[in-house]
PDB file of N, CA, C and O in Angstrom:
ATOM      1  N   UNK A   1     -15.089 -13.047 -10.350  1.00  0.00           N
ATOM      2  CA  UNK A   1     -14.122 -13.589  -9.415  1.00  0.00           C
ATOM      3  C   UNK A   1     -13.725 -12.521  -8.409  1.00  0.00           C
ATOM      4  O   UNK A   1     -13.564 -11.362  -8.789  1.00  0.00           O
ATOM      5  N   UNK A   2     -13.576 -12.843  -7.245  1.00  0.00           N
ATOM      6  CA  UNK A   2     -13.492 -12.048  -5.815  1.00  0.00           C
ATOM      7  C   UNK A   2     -11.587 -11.934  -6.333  1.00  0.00           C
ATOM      8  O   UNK A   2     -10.805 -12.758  -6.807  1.00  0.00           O
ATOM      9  N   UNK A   3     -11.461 -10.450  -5.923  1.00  0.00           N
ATOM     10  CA  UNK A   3     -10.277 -10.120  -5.657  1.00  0.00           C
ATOM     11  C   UNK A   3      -9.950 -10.302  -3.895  1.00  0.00           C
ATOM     12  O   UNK A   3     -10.552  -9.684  -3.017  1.00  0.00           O
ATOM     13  N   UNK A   4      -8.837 -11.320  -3.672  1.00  0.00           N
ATOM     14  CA  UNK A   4      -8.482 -11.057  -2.225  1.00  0.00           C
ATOM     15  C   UNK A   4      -7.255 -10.412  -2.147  1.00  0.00           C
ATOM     16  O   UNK A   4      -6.188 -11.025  -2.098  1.00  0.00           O
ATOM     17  N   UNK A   5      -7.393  -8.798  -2.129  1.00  0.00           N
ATOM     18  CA  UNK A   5      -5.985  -8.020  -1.823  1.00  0.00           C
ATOM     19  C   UNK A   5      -5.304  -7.973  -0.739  1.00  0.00           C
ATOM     20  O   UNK A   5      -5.940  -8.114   0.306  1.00  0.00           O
ATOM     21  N   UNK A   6      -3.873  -7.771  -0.662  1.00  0.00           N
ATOM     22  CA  UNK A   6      -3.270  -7.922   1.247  1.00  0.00           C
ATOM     23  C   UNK A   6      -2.355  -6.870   0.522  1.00  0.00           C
ATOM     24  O   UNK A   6      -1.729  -6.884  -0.539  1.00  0.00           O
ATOM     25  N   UNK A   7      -2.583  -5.693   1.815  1.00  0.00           N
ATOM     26  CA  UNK A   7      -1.374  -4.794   1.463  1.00  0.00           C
ATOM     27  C   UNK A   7      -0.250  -5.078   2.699  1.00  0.00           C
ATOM     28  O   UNK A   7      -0.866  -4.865   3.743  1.00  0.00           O
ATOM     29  N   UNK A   8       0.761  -5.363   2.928  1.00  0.00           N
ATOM     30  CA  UNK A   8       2.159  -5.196   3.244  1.00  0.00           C
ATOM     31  C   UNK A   8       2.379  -3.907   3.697  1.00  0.00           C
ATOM     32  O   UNK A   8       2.448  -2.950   2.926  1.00  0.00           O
ATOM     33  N   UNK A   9       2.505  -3.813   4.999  1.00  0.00           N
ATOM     34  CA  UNK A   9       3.053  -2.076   5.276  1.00  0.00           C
ATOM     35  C   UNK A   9       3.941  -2.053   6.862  1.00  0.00           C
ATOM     36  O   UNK A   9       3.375  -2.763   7.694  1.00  0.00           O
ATOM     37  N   UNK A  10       4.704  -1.637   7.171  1.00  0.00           N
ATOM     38  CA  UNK A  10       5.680  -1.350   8.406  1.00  0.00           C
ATOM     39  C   UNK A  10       5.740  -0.572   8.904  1.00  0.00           C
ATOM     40  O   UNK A  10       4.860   0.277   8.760  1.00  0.00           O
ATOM     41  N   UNK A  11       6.662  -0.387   9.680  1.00  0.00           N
ATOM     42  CA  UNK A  11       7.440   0.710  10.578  1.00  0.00           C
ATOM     43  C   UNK A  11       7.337   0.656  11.828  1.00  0.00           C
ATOM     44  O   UNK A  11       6.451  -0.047  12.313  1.00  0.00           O
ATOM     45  N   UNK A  12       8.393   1.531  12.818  1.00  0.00           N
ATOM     46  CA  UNK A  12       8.675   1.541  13.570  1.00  0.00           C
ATOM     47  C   UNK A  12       7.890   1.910  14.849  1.00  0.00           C
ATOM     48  O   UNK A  12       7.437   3.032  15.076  1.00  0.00           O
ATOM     49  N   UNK A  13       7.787   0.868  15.633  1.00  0.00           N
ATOM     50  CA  UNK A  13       7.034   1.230  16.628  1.00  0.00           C
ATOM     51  C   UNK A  13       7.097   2.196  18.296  1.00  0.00           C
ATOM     52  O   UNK A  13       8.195   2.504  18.760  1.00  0.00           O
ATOM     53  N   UNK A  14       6.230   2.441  18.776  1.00  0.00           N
ATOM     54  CA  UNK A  14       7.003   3.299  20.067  1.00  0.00           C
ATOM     55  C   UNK A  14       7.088   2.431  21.386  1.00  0.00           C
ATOM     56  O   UNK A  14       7.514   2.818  22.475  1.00  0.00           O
ATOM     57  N   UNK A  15       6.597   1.175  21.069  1.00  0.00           N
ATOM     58  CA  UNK A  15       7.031   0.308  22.048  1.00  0.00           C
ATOM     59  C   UNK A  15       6.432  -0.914  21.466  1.00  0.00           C
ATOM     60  O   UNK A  15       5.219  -1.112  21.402  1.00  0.00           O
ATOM     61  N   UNK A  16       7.446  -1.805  21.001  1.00  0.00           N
ATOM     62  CA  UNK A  16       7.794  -3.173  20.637  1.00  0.00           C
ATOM     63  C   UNK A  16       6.014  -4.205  21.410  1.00  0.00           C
ATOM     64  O   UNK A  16       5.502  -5.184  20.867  1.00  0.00           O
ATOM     65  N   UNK A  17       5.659  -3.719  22.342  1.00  0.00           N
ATOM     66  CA  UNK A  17       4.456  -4.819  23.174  1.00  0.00           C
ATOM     67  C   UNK A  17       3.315  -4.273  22.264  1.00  0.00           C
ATOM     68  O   UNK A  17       2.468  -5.062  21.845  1.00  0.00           O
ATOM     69  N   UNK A  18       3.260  -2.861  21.923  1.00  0.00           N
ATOM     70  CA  UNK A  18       2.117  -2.226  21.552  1.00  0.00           C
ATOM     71  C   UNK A  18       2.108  -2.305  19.606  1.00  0.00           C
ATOM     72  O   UNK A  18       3.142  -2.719  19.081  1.00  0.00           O
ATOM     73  N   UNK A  19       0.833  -1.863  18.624  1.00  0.00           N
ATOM     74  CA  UNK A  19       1.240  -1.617  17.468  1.00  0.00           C
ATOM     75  C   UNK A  19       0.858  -0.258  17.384  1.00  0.00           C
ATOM     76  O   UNK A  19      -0.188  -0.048  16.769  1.00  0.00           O
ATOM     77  N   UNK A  20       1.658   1.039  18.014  1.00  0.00           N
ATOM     78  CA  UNK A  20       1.477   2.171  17.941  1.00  0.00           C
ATOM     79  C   UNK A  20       2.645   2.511  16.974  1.00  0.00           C
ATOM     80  O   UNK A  20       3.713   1.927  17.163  1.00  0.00           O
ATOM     81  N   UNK A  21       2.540   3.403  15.952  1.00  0.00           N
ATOM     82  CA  UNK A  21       3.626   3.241  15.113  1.00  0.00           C
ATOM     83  C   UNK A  21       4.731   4.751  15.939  1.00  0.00           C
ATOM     84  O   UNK A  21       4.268   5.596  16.705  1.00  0.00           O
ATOM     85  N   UNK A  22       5.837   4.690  15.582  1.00  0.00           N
ATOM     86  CA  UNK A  22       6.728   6.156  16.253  1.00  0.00           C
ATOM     87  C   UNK A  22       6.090   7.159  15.871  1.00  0.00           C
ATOM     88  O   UNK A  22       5.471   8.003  16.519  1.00  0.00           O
ATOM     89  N   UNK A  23       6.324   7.000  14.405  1.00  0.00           N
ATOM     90  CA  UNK A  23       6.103   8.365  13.482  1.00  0.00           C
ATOM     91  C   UNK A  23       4.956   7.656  12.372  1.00  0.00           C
ATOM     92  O   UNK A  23       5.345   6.644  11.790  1.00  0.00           O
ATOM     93  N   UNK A  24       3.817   8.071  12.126  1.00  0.00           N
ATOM     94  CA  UNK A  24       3.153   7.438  10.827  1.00  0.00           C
ATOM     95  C   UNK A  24       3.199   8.408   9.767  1.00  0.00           C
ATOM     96  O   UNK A  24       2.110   8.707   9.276  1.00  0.00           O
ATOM     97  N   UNK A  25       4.333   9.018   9.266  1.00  0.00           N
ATOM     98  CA  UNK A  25       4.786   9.567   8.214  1.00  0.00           C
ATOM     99  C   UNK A  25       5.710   8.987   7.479  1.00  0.00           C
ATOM    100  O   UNK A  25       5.980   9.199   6.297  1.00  0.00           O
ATOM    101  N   UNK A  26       6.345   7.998   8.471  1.00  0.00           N
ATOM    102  CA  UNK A  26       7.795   7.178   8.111  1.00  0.00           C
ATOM    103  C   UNK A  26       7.085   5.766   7.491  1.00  0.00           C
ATOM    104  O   UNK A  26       7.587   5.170   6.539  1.00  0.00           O
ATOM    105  N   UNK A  27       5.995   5.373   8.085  1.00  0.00           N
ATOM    106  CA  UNK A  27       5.363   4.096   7.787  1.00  0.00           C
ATOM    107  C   UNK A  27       5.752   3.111   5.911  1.00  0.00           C
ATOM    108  O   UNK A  27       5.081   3.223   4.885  1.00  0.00           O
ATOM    109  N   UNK A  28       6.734   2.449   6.074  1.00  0.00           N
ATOM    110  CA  UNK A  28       6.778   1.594   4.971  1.00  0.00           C
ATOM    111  C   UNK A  28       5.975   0.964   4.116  1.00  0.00           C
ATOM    112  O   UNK A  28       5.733  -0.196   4.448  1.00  0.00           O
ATOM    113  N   UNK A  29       5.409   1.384   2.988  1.00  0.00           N
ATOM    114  CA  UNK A  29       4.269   0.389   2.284  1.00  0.00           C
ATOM    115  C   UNK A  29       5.074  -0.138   1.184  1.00  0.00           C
ATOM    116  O   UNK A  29       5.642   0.436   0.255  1.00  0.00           O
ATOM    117  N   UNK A  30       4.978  -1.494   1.545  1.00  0.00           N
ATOM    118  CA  UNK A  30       6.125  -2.448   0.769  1.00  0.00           C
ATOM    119  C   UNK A  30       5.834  -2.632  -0.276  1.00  0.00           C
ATOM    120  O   UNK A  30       6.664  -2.934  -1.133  1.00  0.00           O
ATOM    121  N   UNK A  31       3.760  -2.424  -0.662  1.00  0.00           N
ATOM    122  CA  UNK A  31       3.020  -2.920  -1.719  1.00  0.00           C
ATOM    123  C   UNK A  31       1.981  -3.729  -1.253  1.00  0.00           C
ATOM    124  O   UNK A  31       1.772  -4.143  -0.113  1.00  0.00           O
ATOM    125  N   UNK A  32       1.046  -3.981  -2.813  1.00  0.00           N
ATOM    126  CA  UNK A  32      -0.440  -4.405  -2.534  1.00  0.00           C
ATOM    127  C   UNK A  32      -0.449  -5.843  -3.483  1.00  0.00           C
ATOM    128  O   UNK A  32      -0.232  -5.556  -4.660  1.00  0.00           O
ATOM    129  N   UNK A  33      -0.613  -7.078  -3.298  1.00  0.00           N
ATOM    130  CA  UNK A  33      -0.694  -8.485  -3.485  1.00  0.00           C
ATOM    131  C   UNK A  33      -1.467  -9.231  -3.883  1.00  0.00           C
ATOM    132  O   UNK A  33      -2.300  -9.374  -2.989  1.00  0.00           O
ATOM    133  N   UNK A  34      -1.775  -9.968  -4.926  1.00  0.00           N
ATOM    134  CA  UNK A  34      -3.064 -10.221  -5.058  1.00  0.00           C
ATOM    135  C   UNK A  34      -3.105 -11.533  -4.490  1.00  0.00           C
ATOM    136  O   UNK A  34      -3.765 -12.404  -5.056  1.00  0.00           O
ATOM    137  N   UNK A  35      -2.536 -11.755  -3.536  1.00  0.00           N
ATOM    138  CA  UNK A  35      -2.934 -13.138  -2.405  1.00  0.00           C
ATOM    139  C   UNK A  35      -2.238 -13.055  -1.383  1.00  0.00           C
ATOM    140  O   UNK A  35      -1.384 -12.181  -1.235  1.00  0.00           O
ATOM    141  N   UNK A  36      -2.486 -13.896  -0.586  1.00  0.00           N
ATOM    142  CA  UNK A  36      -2.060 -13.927   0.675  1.00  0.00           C
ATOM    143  C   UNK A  36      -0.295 -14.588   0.703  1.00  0.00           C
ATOM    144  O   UNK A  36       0.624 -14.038   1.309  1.00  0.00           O
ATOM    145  N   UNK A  37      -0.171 -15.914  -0.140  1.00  0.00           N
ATOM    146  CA  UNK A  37       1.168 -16.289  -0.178  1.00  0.00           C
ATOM    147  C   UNK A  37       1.822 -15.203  -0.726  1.00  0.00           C
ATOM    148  O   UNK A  37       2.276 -14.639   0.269  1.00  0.00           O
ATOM    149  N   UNK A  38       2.209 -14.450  -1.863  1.00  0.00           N
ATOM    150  CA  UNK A  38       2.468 -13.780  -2.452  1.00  0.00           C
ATOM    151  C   UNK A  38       3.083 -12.439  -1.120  1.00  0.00           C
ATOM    152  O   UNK A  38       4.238 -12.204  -0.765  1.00  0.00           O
ATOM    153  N   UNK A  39       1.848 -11.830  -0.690  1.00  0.00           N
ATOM    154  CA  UNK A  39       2.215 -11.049   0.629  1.00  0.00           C
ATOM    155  C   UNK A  39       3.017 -11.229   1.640  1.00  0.00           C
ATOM    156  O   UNK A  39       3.735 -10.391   2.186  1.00  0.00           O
ATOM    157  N   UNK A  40       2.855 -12.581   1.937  1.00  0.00           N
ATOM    158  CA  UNK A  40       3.175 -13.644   3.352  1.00  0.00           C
ATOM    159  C   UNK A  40       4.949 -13.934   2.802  1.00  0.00           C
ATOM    160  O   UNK A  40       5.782 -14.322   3.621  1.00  0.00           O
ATOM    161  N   UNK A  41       5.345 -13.655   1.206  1.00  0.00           N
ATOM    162  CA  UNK A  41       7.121 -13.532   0.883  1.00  0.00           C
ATOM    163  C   UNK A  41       7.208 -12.189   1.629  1.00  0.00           C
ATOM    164  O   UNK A  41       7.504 -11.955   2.801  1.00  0.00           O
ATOM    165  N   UNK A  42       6.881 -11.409   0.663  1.00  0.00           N
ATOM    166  CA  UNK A  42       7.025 -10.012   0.959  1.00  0.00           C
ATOM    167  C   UNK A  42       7.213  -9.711   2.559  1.00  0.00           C
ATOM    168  O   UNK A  42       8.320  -9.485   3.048  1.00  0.00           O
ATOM    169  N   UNK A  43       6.255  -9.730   3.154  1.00  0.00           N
ATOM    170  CA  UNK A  43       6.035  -9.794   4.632  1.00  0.00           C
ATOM    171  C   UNK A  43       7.575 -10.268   5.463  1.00  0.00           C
ATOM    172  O   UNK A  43       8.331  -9.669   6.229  1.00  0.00           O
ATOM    173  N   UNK A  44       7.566 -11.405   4.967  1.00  0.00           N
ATOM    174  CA  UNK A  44       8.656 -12.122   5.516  1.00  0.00           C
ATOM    175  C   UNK A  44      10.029 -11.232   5.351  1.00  0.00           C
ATOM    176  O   UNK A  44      10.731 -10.674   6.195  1.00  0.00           O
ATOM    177  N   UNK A  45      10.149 -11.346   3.596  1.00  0.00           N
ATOM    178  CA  UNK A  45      11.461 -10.257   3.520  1.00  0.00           C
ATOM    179  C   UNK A  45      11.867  -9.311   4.392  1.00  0.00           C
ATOM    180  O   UNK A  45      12.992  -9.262   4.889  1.00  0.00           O
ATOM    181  N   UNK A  46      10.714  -8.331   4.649  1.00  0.00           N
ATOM    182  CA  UNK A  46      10.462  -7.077   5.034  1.00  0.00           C
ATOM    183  C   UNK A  46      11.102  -7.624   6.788  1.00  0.00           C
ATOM    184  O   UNK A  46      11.746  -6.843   7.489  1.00  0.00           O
ATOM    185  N   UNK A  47      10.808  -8.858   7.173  1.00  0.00           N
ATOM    186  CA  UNK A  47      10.365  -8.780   8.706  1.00  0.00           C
ATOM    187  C   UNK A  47      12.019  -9.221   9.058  1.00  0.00           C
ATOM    188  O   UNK A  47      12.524  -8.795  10.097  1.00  0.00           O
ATOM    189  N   UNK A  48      12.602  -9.864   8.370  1.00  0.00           N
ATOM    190  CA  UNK A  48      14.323 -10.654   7.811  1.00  0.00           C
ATOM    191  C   UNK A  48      14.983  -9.181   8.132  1.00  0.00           C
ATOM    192  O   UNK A  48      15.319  -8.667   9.199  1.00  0.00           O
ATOM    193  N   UNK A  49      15.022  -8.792   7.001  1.00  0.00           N
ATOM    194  CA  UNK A  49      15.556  -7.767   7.056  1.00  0.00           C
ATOM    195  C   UNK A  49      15.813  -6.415   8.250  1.00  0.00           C
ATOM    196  O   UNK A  49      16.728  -5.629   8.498  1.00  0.00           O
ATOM    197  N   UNK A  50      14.730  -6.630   8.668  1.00  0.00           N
ATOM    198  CA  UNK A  50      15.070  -5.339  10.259  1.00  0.00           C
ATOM    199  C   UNK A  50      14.805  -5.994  10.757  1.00  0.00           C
ATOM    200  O   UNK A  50      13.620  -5.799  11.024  1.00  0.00           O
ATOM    201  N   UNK A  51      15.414  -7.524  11.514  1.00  0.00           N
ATOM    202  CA  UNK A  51      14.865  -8.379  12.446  1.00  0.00           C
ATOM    203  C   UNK A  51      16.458  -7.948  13.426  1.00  0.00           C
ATOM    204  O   UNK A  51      16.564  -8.730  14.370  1.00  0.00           O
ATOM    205  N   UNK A  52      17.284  -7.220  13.386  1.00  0.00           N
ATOM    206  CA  UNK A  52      17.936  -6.570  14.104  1.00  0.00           C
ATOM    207  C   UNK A  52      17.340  -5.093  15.165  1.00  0.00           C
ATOM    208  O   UNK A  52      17.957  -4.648  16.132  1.00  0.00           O
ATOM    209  N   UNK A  53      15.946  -4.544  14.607  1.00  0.00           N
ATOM    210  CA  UNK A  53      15.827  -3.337  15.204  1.00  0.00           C
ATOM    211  C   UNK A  53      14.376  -3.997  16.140  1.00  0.00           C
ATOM    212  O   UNK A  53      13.339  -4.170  15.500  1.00  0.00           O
ATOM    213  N   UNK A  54      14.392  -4.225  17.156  1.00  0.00           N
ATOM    214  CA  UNK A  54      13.389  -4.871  18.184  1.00  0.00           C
ATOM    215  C   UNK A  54      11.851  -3.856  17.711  1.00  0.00           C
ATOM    216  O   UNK A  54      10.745  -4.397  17.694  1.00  0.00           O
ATOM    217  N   UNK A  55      11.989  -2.760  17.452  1.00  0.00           N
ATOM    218  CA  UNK A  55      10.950  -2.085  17.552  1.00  0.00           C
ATOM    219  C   UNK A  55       9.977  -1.639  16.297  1.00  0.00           C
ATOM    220  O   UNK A  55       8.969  -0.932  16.314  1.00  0.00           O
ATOM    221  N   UNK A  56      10.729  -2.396  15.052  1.00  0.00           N
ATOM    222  CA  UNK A  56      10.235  -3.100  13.698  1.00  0.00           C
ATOM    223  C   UNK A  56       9.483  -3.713  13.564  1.00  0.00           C
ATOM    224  O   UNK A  56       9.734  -4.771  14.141  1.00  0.00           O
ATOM    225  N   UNK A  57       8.028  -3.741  12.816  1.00  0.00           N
ATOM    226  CA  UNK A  57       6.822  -4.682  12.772  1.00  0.00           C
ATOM    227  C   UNK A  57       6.501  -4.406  11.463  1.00  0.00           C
ATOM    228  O   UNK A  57       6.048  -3.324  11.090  1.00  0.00           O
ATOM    229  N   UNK A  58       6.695  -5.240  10.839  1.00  0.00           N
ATOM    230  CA  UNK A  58       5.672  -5.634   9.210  1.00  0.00           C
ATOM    231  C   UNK A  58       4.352  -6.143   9.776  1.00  0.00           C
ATOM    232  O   UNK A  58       4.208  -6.942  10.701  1.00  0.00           O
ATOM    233  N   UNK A  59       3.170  -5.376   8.859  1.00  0.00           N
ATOM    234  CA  UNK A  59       1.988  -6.498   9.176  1.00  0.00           C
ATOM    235  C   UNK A  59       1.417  -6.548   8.156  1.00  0.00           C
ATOM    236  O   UNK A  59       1.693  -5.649   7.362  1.00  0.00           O
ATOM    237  N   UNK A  60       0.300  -7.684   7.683  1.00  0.00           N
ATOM    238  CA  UNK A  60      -0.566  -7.725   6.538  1.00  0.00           C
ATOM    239  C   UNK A  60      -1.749  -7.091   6.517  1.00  0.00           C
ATOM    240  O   UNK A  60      -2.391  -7.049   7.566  1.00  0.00           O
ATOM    241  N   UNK A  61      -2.143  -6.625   5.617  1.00  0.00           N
ATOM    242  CA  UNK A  61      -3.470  -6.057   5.990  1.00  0.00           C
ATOM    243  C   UNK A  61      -4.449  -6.778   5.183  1.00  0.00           C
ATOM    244  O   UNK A  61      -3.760  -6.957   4.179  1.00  0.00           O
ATOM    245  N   UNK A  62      -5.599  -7.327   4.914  1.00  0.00           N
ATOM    246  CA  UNK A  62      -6.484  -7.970   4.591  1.00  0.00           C
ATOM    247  C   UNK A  62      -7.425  -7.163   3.718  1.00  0.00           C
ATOM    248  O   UNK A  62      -8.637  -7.023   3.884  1.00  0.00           O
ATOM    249  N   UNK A  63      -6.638  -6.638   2.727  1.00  0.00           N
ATOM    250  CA  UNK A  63      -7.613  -5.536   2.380  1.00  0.00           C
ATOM    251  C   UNK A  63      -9.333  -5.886   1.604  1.00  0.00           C
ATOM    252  O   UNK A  63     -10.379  -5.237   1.602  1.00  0.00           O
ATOM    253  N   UNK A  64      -8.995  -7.034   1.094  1.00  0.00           N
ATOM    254  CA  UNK A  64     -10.846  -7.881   0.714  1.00  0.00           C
ATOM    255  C   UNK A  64     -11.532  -7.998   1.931  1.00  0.00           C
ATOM    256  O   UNK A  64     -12.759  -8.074   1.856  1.00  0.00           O
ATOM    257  N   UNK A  65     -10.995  -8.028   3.057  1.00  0.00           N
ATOM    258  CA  UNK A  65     -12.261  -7.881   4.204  1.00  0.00           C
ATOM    259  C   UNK A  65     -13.117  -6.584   4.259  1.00  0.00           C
ATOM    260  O   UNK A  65     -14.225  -6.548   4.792  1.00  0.00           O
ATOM    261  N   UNK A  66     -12.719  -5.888   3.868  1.00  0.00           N
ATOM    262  CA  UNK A  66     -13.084  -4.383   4.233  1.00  0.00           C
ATOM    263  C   UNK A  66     -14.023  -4.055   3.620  1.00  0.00           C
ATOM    264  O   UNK A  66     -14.772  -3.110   3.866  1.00  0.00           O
ATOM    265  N   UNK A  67     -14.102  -5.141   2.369  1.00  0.00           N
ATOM    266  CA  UNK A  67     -15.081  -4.592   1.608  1.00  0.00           C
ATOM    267  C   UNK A  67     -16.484  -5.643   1.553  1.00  0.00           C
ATOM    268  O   UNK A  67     -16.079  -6.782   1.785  1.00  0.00           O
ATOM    269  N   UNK A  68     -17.524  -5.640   1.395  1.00  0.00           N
ATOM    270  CA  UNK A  68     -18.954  -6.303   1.222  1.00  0.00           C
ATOM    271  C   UNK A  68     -18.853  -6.224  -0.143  1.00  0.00           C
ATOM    272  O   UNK A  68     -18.663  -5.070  -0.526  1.00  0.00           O
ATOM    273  N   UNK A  69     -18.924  -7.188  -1.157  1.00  0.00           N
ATOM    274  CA  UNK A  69     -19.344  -6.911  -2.250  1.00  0.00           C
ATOM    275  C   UNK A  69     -20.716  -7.172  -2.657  1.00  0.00           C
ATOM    276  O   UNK A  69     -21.014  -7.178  -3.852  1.00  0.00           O
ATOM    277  N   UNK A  70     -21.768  -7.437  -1.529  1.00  0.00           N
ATOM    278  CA  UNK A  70     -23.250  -7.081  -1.395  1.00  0.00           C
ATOM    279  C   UNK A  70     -23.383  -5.986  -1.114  1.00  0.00           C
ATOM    280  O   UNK A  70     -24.282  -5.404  -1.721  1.00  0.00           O
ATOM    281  N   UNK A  71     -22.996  -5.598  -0.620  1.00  0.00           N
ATOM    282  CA  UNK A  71     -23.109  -3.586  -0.195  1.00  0.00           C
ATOM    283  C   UNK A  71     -23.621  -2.955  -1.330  1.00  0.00           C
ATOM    284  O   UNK A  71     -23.466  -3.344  -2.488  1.00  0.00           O
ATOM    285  N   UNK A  72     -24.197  -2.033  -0.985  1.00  0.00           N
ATOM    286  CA  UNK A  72     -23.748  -0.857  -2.678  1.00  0.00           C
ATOM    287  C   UNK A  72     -23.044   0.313  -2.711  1.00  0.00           C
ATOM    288  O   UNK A  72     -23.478   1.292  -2.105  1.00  0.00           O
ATOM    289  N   UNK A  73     -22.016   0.361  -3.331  1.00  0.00           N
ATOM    290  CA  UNK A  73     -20.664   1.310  -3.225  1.00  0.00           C
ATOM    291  C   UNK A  73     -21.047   2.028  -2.549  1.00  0.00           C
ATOM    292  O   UNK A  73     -22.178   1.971  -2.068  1.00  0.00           O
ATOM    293  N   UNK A  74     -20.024   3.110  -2.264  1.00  0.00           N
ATOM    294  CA  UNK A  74     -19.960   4.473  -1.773  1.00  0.00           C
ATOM    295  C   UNK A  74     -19.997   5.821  -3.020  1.00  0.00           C
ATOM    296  O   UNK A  74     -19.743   5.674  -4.216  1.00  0.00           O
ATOM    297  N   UNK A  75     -20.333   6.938  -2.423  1.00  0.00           N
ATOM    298  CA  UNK A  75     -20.662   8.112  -3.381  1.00  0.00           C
ATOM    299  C   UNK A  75     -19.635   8.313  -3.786  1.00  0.00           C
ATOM    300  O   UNK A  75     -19.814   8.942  -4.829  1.00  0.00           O
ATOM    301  N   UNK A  76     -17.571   8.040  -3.458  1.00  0.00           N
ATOM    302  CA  UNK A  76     -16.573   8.225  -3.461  1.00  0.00           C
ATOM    303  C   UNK A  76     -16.403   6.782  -4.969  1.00  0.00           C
ATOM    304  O   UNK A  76     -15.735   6.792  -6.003  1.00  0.00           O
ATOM    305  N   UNK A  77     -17.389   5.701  -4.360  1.00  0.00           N
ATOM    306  CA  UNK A  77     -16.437   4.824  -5.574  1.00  0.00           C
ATOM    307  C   UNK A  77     -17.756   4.758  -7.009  1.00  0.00           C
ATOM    308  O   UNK A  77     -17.635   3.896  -7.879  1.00  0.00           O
ATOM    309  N   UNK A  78     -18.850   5.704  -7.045  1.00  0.00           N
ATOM    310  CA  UNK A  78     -19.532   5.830  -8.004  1.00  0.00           C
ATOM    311  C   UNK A  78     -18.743   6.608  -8.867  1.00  0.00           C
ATOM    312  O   UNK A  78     -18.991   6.582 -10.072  1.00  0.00           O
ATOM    313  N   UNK A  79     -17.677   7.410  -8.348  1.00  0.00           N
ATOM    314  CA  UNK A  79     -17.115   8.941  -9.166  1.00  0.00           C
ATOM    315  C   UNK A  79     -16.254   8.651 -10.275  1.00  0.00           C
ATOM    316  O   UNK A  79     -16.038   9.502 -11.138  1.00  0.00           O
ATOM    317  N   UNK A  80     -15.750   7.511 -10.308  1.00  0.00           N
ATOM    318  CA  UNK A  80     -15.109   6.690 -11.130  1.00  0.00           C
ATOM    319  C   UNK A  80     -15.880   6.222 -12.652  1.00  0.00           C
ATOM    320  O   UNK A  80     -15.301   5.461 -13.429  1.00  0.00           O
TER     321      UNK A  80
END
């Protein structure tokens, strides 16, 4: 069975039009989901909550796209 992971992550941007983050040291990782509804609460919470600071962006990240599971690993995920 295919894992579809979504990681949840934020922070503050340097201009609200763009997704350039201010600082990516400060960057919020809310956590990693094993579905999309599940994320899509989280997400929401996250977006509720600093929906006072204009320059605040939660986004999802799709993390099962990233991967081919036809591929054949990397030399990094054989080491395991």
């Amino acid at each position: 069975m295919t894992q579809r992971l979504h990681l949840v992550f934020g922070g503050e941007l340097e201009d609200p039009q763009k997704n350039a983050f201010r600082d990516v040291s400060q960057i919020h990782i809310v956590g990693m989901f094993p579905d999309y509804q599940s994320a899509y609460k989280a997400w929401k919470a996250e977006a509720q909550r600093t929906v006072d600071n204009a320059h605040m962006r939660y986004f999802i990240a799709h993390i099962h796209r990233l991967r081919d599971e036809e591929q054949p690993g990397s030399a990094t995920e054989k080491l395991g």
